[in-house]
Rosetta silent file (secondary structure, phi, psi, omega in degrees, C-alpha in Angstrom):
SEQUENCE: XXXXXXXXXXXXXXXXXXXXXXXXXXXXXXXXXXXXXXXXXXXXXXXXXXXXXXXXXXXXXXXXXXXXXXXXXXXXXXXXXXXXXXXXXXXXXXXXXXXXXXXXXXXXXXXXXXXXXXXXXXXXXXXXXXXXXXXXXXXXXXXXXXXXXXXXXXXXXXXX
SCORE:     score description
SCORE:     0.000 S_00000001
   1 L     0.000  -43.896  168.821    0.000    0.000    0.000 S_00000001
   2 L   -86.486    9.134  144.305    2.618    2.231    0.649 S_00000001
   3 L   -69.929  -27.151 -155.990    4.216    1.963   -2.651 S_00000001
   4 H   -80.929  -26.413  168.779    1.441    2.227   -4.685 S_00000001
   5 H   -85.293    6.213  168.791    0.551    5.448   -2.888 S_00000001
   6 H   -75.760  -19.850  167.372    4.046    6.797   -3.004 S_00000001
   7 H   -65.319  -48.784  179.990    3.569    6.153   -7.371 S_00000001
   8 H   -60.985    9.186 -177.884    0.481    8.154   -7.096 S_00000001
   9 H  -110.410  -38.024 -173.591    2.258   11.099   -5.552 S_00000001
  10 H   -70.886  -41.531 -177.298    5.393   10.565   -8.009 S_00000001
  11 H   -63.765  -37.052 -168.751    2.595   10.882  -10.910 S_00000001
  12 H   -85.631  -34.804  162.211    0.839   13.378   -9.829 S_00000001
  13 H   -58.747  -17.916 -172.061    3.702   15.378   -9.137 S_00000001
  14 H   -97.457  -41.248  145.128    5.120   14.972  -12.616 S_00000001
  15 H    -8.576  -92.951  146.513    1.572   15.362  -13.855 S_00000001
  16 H    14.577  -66.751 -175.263    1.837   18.521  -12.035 S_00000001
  17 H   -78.562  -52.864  177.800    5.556   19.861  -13.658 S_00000001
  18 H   -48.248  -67.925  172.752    4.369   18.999  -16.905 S_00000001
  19 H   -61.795   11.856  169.671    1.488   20.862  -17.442 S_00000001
  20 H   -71.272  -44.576  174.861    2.786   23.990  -17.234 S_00000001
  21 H   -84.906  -22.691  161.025    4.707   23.123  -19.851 S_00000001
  22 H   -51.242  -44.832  169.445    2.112   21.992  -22.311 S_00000001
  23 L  -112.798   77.219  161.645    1.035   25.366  -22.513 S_00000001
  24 L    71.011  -24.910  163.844    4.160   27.237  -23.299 S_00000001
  25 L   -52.064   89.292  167.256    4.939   27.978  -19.755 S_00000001
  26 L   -42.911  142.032 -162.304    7.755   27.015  -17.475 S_00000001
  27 L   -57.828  118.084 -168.623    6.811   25.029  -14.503 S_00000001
  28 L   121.928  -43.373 -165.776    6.672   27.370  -11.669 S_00000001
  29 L   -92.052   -4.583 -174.129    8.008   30.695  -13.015 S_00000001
  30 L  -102.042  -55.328 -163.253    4.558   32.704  -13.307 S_00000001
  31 H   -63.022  -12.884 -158.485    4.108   32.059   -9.473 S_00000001
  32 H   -82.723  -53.743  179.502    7.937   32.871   -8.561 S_00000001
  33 H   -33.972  -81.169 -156.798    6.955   36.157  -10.645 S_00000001
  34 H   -67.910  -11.704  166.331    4.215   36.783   -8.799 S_00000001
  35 H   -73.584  -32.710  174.630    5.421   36.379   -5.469 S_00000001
  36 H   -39.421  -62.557 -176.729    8.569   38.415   -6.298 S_00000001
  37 H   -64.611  -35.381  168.093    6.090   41.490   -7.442 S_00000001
  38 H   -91.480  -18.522  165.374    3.994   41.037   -3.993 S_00000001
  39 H   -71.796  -10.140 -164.804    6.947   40.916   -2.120 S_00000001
  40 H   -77.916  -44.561 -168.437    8.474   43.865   -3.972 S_00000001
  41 H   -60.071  -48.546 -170.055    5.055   45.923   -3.298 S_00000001
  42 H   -57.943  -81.467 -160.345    4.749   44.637    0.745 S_00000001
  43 H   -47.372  -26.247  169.638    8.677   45.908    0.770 S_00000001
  44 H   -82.016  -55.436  157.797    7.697   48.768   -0.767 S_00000001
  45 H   -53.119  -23.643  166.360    4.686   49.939    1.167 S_00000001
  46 H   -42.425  -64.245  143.985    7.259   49.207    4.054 S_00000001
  47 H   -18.483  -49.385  175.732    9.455   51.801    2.851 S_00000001
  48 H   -93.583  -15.756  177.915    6.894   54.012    2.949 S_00000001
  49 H   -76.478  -58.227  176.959    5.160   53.217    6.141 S_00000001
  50 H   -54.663   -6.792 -125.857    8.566   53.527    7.416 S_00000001
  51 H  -113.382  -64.331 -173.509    9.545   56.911    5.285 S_00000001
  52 H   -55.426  -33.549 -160.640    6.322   58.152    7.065 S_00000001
  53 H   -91.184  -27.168 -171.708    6.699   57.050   10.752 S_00000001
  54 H   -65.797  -55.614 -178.316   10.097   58.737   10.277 S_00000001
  55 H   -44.730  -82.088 -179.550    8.493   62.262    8.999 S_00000001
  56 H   -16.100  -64.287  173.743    6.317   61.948   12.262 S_00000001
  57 H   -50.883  -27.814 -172.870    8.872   61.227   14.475 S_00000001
  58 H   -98.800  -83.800 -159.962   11.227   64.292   13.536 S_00000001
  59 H   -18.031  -55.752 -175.280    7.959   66.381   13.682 S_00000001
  60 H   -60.138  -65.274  172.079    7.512   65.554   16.922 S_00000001
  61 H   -40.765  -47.687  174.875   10.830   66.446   18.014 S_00000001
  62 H   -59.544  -73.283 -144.564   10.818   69.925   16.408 S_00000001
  63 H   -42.341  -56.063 -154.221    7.269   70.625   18.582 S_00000001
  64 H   -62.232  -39.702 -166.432    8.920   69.477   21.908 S_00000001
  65 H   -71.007  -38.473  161.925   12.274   71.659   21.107 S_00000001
  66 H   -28.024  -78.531 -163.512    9.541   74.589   19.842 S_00000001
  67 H   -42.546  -88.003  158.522    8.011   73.751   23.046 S_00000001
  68 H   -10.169  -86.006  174.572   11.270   73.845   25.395 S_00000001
  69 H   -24.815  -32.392 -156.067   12.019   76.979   23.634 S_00000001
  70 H  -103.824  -14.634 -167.683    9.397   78.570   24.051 S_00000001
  71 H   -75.820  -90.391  177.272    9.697   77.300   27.866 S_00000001
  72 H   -41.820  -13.121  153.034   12.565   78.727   28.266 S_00000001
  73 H   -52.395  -61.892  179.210   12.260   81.816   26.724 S_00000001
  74 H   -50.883  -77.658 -172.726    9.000   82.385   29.262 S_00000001
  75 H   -31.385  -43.439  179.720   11.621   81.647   32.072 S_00000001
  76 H   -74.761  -85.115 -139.285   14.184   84.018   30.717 S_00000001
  77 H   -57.627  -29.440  176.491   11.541   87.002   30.330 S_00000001
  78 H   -71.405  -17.972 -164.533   10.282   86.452   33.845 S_00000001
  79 H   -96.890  -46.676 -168.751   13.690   86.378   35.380 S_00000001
  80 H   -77.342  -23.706 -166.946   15.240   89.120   33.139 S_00000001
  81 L   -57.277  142.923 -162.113   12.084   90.725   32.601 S_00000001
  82 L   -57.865  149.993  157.557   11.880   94.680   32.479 S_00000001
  83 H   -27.009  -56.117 -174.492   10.230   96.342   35.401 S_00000001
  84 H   -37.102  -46.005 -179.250    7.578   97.173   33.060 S_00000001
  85 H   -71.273  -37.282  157.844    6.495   93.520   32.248 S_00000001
  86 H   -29.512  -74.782  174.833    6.648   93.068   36.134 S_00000001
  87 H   -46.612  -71.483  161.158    4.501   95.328   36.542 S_00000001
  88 H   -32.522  -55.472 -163.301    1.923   94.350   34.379 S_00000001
  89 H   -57.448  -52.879 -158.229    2.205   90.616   35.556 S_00000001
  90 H   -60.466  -55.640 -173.586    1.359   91.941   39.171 S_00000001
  91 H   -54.334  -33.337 -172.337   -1.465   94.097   38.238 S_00000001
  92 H   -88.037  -25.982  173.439   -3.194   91.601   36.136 S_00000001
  93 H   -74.470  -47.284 -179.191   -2.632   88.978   39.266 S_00000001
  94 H   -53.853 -128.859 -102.696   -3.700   92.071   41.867 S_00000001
  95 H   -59.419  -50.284  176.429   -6.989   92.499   38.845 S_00000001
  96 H   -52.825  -91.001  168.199   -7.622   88.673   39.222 S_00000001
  97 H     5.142  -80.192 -163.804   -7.428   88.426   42.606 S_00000001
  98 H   -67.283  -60.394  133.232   -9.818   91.318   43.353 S_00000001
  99 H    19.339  -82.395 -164.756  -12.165   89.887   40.171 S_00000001
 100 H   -64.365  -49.130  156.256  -12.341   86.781   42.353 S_00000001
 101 H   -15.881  -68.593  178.728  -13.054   88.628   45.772 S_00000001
 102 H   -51.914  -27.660 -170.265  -16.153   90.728   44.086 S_00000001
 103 H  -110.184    6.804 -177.723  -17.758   87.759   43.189 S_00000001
 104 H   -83.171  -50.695 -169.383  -17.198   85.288   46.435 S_00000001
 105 H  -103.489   25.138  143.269  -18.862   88.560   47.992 S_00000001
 106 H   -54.473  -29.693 -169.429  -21.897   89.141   45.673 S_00000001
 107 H   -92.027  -18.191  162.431  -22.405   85.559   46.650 S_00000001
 108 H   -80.316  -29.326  169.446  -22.474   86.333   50.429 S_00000001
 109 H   -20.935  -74.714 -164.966  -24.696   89.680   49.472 S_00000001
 110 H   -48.480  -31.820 -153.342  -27.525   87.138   48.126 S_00000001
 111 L   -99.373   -7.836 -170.053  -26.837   84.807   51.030 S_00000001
 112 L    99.728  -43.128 -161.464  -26.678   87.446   53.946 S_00000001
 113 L   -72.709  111.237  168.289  -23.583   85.941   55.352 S_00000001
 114 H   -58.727  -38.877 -169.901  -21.782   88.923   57.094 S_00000001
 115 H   -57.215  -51.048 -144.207  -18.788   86.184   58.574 S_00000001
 116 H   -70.837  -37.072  168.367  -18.135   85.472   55.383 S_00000001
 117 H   -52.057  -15.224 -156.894  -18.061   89.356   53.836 S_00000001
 118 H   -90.096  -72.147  172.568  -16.177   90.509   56.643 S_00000001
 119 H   -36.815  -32.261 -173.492  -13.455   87.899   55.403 S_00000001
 120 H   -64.204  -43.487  155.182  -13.907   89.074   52.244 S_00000001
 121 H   -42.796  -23.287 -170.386  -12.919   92.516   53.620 S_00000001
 122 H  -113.972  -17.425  172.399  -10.081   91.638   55.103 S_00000001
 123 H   -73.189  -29.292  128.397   -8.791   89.716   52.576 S_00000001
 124 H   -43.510  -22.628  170.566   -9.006   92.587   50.224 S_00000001
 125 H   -73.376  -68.532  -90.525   -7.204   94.905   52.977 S_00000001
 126 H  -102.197  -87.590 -176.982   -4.954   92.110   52.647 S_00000001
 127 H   -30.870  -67.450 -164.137   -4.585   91.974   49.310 S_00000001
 128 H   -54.724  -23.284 -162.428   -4.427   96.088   48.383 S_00000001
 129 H   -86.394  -47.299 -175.550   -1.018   96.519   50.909 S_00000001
 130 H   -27.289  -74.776  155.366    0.254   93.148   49.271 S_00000001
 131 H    -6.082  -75.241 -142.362    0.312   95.552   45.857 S_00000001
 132 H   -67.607  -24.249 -167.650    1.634   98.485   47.108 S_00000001
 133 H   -52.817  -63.496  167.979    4.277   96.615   48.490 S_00000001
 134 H   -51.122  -34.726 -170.389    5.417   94.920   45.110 S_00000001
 135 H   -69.910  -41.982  167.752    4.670   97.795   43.427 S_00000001
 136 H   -66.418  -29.005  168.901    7.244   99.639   45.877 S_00000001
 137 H   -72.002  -29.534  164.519    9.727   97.494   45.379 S_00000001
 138 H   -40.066  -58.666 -157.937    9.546   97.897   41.588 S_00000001
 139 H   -65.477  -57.157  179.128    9.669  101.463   41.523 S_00000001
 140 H   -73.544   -5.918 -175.272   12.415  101.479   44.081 S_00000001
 141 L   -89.160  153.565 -171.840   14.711   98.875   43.231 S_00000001
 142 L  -119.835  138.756 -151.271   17.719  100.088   40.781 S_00000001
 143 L   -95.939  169.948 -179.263   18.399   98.152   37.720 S_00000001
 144 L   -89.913    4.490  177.527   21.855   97.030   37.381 S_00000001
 145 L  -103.716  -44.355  163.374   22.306   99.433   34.211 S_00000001
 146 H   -30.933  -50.699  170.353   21.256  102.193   36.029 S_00000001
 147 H   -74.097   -4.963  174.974   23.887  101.271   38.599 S_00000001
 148 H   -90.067  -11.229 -172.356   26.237  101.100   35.714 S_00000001
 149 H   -89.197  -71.015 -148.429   25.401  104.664   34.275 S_00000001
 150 H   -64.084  -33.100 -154.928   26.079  106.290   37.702 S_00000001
 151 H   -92.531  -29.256  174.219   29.425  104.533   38.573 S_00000001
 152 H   -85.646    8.953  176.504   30.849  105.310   35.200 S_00000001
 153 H   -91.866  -60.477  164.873   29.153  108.660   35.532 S_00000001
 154 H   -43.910  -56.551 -170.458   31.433  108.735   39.364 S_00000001
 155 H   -65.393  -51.928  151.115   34.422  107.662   37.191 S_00000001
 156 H   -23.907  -59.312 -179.890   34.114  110.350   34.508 S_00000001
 157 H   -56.523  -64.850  147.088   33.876  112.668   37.303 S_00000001
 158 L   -39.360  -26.749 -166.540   37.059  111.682   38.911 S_00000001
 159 L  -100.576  -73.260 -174.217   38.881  111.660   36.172 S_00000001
 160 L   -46.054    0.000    0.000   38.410  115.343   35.038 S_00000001
């Protein structure tokens, strides 16, 4: 039994090789083809998947260094920053602030509650000397170019 089905497998396989060749074909070679040409395509959409994930990847890098930059930049202008821009940041926190105050005590108004307006009061006292304070130190504080005009102003002076 197992020769005669090991002939039918040798037949059918030669069966098989042959007819390829009856009609003008080599046995084999159109599928070799065509796997070549879907592997070329797969390898190719690879290429491109990959091409893409790359583009992405550097994008992504520029934002965060944007980003960073842009960090750091903030950091520099706050540290470095002119009086003027000072200023403004306090008054627009001192504007918030007081913003948020007006409306905690409209909301004790409707309600009545006196404890709680009274806080509100004092926390606004609170608040207004906080200001002048920052505000004094702005005004009063001497930039370091300023202390650079007068000592080379001193030196000048000395010299003549």
């Amino acid at each position: 039994m197992k020769k005669t089905f090991l002939m039918y497998v040798v037949m059918l396989l030669a069966f098989l090789l042959m007819m390829p060749a009856a009609y003008g074909k080599q046995g084999g070679s159109d599928k070799k083809e065509q796997m070549q040409k879907g592997k070329q395509k797969q390898v190719s959409q690879m290429k491109e998947q990959h091409n893409k994930n790359q583009k992405k990847v550097k994008e992504d890098k520029n934002e965060k260094k944007q980003g960073v930059q842009v960090k750091k930049q903030k950091r520099v202008e706050k540290k470095s920053g002119s009086k003027e821009k000072k200023k403004i940041l306090e008054e627009n926190k001192h504007i918030k602030r007081l913003a948020k105050m007006d409306r905690i005590e409209a909301l004790a108004k409707e309600k009545n509650n006196t404890v709680l307006l009274e806080k509100v009061q004092k926390m606004r006292d609170l608040e207004n000397k906080r200001y002048k304070k920052v505000l004094q130190k702005l005004t009063s504080k001497k930039t370091n170019e300023e202390t650079i005009n007068k000592s080379e102003e001193k030196e000048q002076v000395k010299g003549e």
